[in-house]
FILUM-663945 format. One record per residue (C-alpha): residue in three letters; x, y negated, z negated. Coordinates in steps of 0.05 Angstrom, whole numbers, padded with zeros to 5 digits. Each point is the difference from the previous one (the first is absolute). Example, Ala and Ser with C-alpha at 12.3 -4.5 7.8 and 13.67 -1.06 7.14 Angstrom:
BEGIN
@vodo: ala, X: 00246, Y: 00090, Z: -00156
@vodo: ser, X: 00027, Y: -00069, Z: 00013
***
This chain:
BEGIN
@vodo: unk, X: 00401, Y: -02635, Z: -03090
@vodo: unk, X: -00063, Y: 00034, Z: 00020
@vodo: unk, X: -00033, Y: 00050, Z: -00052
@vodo: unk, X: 00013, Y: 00074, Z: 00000
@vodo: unk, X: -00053, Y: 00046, Z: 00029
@vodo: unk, X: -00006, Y: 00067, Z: -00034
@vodo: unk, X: 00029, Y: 00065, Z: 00017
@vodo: unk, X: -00049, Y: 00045, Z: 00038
@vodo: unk, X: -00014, Y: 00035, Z: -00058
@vodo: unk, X: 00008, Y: -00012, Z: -00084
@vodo: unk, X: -00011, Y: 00044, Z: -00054
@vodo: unk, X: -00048, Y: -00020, Z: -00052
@vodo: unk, X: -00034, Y: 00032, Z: -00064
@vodo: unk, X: -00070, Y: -00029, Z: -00016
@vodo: unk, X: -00034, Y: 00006, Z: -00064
@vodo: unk, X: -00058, Y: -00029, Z: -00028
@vodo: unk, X: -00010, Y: -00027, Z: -00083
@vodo: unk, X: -00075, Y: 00009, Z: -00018
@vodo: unk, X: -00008, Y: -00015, Z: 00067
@vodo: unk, X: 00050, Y: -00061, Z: 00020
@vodo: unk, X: 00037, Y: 00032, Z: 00052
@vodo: unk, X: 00073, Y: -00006, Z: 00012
@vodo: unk, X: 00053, Y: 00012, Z: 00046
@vodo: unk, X: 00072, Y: 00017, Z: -00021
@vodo: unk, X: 00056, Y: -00009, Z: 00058
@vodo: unk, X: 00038, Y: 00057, Z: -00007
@vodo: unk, X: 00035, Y: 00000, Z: 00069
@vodo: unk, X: 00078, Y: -00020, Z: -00004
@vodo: unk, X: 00004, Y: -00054, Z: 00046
@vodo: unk, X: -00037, Y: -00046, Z: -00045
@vodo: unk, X: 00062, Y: -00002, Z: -00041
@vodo: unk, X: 00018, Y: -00045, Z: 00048
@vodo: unk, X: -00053, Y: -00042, Z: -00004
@vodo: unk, X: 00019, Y: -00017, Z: -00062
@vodo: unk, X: 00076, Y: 00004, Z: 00001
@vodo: unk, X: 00054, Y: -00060, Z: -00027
@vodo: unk, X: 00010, Y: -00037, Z: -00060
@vodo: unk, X: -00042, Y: -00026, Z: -00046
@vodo: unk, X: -00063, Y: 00005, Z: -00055
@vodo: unk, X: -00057, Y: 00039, Z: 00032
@vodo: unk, X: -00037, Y: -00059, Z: 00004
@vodo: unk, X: 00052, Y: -00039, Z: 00043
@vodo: unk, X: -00002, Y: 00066, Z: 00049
@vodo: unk, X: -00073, Y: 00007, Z: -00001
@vodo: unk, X: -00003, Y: -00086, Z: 00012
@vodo: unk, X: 00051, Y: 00020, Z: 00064
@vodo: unk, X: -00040, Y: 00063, Z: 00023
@vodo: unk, X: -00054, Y: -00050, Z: 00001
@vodo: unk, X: 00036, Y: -00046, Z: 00044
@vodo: unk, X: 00023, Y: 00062, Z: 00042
@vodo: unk, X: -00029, Y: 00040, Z: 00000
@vodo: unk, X: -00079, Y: -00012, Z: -00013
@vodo: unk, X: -00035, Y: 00032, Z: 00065
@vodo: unk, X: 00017, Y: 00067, Z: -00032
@vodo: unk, X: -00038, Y: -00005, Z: -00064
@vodo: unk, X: -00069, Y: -00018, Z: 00053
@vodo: unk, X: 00029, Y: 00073, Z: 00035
@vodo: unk, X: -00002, Y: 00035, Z: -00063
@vodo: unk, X: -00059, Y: -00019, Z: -00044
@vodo: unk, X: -00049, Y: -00039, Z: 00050
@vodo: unk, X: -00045, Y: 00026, Z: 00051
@vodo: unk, X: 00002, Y: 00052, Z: 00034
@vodo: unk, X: 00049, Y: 00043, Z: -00048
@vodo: unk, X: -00016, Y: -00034, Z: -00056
@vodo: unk, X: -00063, Y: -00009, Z: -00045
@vodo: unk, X: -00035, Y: -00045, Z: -00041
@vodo: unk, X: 00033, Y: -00025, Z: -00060
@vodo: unk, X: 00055, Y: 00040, Z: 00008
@vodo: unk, X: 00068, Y: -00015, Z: -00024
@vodo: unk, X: 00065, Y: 00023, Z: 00027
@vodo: unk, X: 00068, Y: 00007, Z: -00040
@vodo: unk, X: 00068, Y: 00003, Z: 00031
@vodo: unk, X: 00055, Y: 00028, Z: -00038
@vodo: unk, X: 00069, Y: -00038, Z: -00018
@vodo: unk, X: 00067, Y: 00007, Z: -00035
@vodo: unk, X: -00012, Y: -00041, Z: -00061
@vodo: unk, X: 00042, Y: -00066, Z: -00015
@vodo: unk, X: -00009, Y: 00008, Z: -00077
@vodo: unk, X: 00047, Y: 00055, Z: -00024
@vodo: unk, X: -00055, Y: 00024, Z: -00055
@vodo: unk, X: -00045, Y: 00017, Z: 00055
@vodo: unk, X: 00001, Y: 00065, Z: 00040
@vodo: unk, X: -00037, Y: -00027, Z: 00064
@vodo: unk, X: -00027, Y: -00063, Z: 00031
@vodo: unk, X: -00074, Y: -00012, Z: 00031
@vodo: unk, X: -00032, Y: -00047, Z: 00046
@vodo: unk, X: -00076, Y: -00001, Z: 00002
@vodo: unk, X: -00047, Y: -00023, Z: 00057
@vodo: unk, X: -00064, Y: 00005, Z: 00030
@vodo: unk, X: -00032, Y: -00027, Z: 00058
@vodo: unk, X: -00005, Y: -00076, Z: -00012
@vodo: unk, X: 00073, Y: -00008, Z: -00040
@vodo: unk, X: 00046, Y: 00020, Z: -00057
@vodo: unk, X: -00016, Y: 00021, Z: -00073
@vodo: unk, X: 00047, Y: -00020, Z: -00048
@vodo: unk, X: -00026, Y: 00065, Z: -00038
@vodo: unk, X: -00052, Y: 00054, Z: 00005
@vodo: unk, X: -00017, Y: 00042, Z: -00055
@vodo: unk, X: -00055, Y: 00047, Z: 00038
@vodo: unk, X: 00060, Y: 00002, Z: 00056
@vodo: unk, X: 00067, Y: 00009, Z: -00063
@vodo: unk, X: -00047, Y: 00073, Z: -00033
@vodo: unk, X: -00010, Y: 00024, Z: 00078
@vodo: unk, X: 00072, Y: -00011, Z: 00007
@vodo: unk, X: 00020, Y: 00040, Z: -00055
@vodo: unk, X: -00050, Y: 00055, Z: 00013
@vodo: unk, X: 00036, Y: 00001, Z: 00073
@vodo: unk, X: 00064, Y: 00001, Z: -00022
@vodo: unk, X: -00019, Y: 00064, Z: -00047
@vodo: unk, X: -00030, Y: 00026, Z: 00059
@vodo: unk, X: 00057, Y: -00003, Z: 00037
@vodo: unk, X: 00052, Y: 00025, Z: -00048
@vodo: unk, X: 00039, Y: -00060, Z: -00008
@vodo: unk, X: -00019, Y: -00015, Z: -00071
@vodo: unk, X: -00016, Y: 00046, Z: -00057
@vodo: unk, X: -00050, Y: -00022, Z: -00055
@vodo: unk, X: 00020, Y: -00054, Z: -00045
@vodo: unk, X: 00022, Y: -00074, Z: 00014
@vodo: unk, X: 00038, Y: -00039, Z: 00038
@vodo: unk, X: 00014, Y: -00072, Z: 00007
@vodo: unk, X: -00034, Y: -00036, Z: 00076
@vodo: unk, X: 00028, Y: -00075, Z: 00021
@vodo: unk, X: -00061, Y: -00031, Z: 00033
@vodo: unk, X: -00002, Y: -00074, Z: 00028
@vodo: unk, X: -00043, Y: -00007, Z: -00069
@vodo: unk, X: 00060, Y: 00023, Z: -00041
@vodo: unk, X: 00021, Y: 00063, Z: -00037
@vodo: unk, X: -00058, Y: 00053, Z: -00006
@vodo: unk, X: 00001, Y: 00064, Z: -00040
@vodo: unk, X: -00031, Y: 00069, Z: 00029
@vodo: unk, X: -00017, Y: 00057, Z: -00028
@vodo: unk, X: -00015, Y: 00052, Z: 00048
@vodo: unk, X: -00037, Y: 00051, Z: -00059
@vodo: unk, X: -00014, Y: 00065, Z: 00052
@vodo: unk, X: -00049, Y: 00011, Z: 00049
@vodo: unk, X: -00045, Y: -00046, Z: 00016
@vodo: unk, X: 00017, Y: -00048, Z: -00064
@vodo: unk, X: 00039, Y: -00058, Z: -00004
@vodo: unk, X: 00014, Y: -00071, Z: -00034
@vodo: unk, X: 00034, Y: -00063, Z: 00004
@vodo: unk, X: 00027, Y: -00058, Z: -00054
@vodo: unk, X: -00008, Y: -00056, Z: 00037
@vodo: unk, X: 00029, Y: -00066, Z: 00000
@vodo: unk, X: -00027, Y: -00038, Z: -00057
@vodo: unk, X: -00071, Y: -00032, Z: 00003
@vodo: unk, X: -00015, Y: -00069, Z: -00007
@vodo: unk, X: -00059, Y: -00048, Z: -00006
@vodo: unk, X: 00017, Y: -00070, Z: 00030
@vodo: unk, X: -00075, Y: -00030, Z: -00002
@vodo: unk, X: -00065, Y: 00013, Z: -00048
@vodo: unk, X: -00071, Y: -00014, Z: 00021
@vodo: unk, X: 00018, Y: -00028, Z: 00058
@vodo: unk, X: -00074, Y: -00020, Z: 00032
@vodo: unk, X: -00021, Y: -00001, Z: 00072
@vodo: unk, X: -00055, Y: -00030, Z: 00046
@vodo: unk, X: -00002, Y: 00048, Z: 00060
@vodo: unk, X: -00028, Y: -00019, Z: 00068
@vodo: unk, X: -00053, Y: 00055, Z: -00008
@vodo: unk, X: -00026, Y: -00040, Z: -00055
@vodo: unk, X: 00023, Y: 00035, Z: -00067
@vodo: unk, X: 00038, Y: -00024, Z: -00042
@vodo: unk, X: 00049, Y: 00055, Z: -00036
@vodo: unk, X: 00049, Y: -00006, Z: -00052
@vodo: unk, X: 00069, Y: 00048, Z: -00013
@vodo: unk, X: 00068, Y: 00000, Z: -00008
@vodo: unk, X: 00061, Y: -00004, Z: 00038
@vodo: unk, X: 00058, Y: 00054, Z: -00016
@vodo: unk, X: 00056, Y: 00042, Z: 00030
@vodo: unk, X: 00034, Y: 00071, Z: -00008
@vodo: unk, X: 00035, Y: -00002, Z: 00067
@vodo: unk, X: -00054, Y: -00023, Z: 00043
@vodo: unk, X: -00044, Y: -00059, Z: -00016
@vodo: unk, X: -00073, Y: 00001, Z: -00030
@vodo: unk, X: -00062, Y: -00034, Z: -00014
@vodo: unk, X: -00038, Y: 00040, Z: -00039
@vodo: unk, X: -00068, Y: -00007, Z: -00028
@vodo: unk, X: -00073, Y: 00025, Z: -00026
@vodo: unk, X: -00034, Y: -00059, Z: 00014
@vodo: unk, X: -00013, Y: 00010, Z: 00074
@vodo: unk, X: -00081, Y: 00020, Z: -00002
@vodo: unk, X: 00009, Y: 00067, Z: 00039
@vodo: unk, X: -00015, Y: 00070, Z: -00021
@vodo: unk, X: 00063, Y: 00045, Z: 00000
@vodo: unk, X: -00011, Y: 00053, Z: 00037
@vodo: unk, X: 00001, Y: 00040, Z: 00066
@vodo: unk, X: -00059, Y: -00022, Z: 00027
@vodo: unk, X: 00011, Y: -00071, Z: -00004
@vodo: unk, X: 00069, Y: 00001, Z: 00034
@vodo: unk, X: -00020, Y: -00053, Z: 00052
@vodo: unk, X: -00025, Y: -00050, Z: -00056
@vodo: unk, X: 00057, Y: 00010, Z: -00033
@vodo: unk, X: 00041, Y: -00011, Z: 00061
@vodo: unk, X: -00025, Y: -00058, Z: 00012
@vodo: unk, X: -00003, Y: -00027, Z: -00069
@vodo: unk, X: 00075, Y: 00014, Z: -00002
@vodo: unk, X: 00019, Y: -00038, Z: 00065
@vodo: unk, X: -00035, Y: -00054, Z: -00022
@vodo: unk, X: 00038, Y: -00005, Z: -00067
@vodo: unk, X: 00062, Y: 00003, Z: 00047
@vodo: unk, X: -00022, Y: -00061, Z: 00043
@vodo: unk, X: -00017, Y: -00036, Z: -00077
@vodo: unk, X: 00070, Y: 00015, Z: -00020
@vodo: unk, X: 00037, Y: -00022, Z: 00071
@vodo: unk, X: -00051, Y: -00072, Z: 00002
@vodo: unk, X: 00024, Y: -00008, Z: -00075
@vodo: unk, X: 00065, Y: 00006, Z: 00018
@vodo: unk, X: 00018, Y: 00058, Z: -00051
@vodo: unk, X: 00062, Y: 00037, Z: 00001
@vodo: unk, X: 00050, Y: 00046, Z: -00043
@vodo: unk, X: 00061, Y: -00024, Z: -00015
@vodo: unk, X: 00038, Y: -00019, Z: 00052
@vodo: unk, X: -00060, Y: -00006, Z: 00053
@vodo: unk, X: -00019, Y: 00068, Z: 00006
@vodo: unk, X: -00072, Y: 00016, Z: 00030
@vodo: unk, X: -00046, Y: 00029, Z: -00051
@vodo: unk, X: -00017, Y: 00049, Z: 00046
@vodo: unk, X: -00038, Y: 00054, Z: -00037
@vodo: unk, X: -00066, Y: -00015, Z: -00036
@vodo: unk, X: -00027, Y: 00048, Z: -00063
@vodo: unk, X: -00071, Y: -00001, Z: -00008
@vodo: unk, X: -00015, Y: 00038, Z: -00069
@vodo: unk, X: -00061, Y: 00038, Z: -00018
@vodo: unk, X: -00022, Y: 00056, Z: -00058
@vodo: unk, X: 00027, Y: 00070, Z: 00022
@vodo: unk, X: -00045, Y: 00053, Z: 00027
@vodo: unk, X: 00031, Y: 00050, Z: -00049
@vodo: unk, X: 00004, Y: -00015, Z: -00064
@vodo: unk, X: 00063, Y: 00038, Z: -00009
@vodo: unk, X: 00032, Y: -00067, Z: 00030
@vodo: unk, X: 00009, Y: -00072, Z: -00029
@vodo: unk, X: -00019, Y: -00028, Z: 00069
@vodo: unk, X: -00009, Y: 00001, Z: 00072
@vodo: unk, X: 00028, Y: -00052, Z: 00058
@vodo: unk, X: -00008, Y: -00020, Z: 00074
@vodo: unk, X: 00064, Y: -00025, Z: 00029
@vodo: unk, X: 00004, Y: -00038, Z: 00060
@vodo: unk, X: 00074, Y: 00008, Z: 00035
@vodo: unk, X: 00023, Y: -00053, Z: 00049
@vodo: unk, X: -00007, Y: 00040, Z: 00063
@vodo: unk, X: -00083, Y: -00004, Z: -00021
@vodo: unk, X: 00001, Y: 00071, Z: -00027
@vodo: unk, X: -00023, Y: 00026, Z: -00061
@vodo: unk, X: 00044, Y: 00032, Z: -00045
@vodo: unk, X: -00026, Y: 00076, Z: -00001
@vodo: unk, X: 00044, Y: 00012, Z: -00063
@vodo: unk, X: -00002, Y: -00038, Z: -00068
@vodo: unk, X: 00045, Y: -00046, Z: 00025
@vodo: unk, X: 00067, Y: 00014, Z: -00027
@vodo: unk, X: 00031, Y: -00072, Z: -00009
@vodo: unk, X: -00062, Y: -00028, Z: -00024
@vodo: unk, X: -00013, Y: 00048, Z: -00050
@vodo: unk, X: 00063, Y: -00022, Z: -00024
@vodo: unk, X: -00019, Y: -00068, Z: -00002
@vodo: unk, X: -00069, Y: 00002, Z: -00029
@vodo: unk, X: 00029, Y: 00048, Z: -00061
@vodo: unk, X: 00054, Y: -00055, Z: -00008
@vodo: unk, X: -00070, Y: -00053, Z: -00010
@vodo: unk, X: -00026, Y: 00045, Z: -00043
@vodo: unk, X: 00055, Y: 00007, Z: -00039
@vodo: unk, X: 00010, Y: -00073, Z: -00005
@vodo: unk, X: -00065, Y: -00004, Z: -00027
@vodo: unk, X: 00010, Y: 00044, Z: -00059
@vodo: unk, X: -00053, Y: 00056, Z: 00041
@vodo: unk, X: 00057, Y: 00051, Z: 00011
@vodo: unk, X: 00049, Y: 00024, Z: -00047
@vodo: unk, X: 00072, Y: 00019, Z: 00028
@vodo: unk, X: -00002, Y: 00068, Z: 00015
@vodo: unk, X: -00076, Y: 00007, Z: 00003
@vodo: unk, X: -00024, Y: 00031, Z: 00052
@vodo: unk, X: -00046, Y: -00035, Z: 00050
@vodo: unk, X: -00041, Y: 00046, Z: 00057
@vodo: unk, X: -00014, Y: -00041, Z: 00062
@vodo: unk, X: -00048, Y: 00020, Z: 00042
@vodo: unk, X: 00004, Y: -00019, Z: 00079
@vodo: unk, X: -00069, Y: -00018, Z: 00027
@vodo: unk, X: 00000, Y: 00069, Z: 00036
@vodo: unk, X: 00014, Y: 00040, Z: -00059
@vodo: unk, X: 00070, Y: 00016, Z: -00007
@vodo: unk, X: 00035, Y: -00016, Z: -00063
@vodo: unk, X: 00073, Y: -00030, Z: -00028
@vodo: unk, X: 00018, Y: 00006, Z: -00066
@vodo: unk, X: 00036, Y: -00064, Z: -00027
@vodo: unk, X: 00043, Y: -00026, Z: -00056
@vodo: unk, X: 00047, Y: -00054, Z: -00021
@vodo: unk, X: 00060, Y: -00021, Z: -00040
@vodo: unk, X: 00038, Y: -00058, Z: -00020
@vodo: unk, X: 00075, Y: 00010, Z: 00008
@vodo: unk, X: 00049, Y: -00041, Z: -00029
@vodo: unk, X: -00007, Y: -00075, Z: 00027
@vodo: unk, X: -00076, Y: 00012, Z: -00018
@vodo: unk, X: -00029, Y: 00014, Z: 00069
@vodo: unk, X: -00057, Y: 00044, Z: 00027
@vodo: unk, X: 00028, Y: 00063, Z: 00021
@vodo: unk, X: -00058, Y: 00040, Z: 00037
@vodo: unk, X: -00001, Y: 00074, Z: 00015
@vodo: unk, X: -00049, Y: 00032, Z: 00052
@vodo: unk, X: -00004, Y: 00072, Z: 00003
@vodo: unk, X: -00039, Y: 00031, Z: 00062
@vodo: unk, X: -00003, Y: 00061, Z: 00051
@vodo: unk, X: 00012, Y: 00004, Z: 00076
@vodo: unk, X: -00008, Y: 00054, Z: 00054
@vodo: unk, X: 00037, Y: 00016, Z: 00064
@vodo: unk, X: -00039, Y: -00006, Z: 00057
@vodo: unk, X: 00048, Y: 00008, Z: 00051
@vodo: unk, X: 00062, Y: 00013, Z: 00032
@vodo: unk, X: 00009, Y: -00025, Z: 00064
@vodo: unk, X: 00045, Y: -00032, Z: 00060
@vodo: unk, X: -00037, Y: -00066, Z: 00019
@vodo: unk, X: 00005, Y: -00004, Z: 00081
@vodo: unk, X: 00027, Y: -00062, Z: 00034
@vodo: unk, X: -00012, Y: 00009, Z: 00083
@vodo: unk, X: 00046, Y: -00051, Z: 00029
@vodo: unk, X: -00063, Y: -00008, Z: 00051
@vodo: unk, X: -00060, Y: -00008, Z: -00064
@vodo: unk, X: -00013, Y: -00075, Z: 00009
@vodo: unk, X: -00025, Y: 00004, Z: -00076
@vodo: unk, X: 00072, Y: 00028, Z: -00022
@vodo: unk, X: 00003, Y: -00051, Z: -00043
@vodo: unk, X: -00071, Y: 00005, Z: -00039
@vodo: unk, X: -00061, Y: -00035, Z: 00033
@vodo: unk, X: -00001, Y: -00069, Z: 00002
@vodo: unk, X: -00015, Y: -00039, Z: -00063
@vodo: unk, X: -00076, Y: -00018, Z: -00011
@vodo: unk, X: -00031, Y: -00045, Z: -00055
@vodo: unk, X: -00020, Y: 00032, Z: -00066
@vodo: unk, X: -00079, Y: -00015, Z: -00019
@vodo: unk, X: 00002, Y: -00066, Z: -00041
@vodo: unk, X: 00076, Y: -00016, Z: -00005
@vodo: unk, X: 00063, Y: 00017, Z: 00028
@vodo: unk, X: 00029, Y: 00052, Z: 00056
***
């Protein structure tokens, strides 16, 4: 069975967190997309098989942008939840996005289909908890953080030699201060390239998460700019992007470290700083079976509302053609 094309036109709400755009599918025909049984995982895994030239129309080039991530709404599976979300972007799925989960919430505010307070989201990662606060304001408790590797050390084929560790909060991490770089705007191509060449380390070693999941994003750490914050991060995404935000998930992962390591106390707040300035405001609990329970609180903008045209004559209907990224992957 040959893919779906899109409809000649879908309507879309973009936002941006600190400046990590997103795109919300608000149009009802990607129900569809999305419709039968099952976890939201399973249907995201068989919109994948399906349905996958549509996420390239939506989020790639010439619609989309760089680093953006799109959401498409579900019916949850999980009774406690009152929707369901699949994220994307232009080289593949996300199991979760934080910077993507507060523009949600800000959208669906926007749009009148929420008021403030929480509500419970099934994501492929799991059950996440959003607070849409008002405005521009909101947060998310996301699924619990864990550390599966300390200190883990690297030879890299530019020559360095970095050490870091390996931990999850929905999407998969190596994080680490011990890369040599300067954290800041104006080395954003070092820091690029440092960070692909951690991801090549981690691919020859053979390193995975649990069940052979790419460690796809790489956290390079450095001393904030404002001293306000606790610190400041580059984040390299797997589409070769640079996270624009603090980096949602892997602020939750790095406050779980801390944590671990006796440098944050539950319910301590910690100020991440993105390496262009914007800031998340983190914290962490242990709930009942002892784990890391992260909360990321952050605020989004609308930046558009919009019908995304389709020409059944556009030869790049479906998003340009897929190019390599600088250093690594597609």
């Amino acid at each position: 069975m040959s893919a779906p094309l899109p409809p000649l036109g879908l309507q879309v709400v973009d936002s941006h967190t600190l400046g990590e755009p997103t795109r919300i599918v608000v149009d009802p025909v990607a129900a569809g997309w999305l419709a039968g049984s099952g976890t939201i995982r399973q249907r995201r895994d068989t919109f994948r098989r399906d349905h996958d030239p549509l996420r390239r129309a939506l989020v790639a080039d010439p619609r989309g942008a760089e680093a953006m991530v799109g959401v498409i709404l579900a019916p949850p599976a999980d009774p406690r939840c009152r929707f369901g979300a699949i994220y994307f972007n232009r080289v593949g799925y996300l199991d979760m996005c934080g910077h993507a989960t507060i523009g949600l919430a800000v959208t669906l505010g926007h749009l009148g289909w929420i008021q403030p307070g929480r509500f419970d989201l099934e994501t492929p990662a799991g059950v996440v908890v959003v607070t849409w606060h008002g405005g521009a304001s909101a947060s998310f408790e996301n699924v619990p953080a864990r550390r599966t590797a300390r200190g883990v050390r690297l030879r890299c084929d530019d020559g360095h030699e970095v050490t870091g560790d390996i931990a999850t909060a929905g999407l998969w991490f190596f994080i680490t201060s011990d890369h040599g770089e300067v954290v800041e705007p104006a080395s954003i191509p070092r820091l690029t390239a440092r960070g692909w060449a951690i991801r090549r380390a981690l691919e020859a070693r053979g390193l995975s998460g649990d069940a052979g999941e790419v460690i796809d994003h790489v956290v390079l750490l450095g001393p904030p700019a404002d001293r306000a914050n606790q610190g400041c991060n580059f984040v390299l995404c797997p589409d070769g992007a640079f996270d624009r935000s603090p980096c949602g998930t892997g602020t939750s992962a790095l406050v779980g470290c801390l944590h671990e390591d006796g440098a944050l106390a539950a319910g301590a707040v910690w100020r991440q700083e993105s390496i262009l300035g914007g800031v998340y405001e983190a914290t962490v609990r242990r709930d009942a079976d002892g784990a890391i329970v992260p909360t990321v609180r952050g605020s989004a903008w609308i930046t558009g509302e919009t019908v995304l045209r389709f020409g059944a004559d556009d030869p790049y209907r479906l998003g340009l053609p897929p190019r390599g990224a600088p250093g690594g992957s597609p």
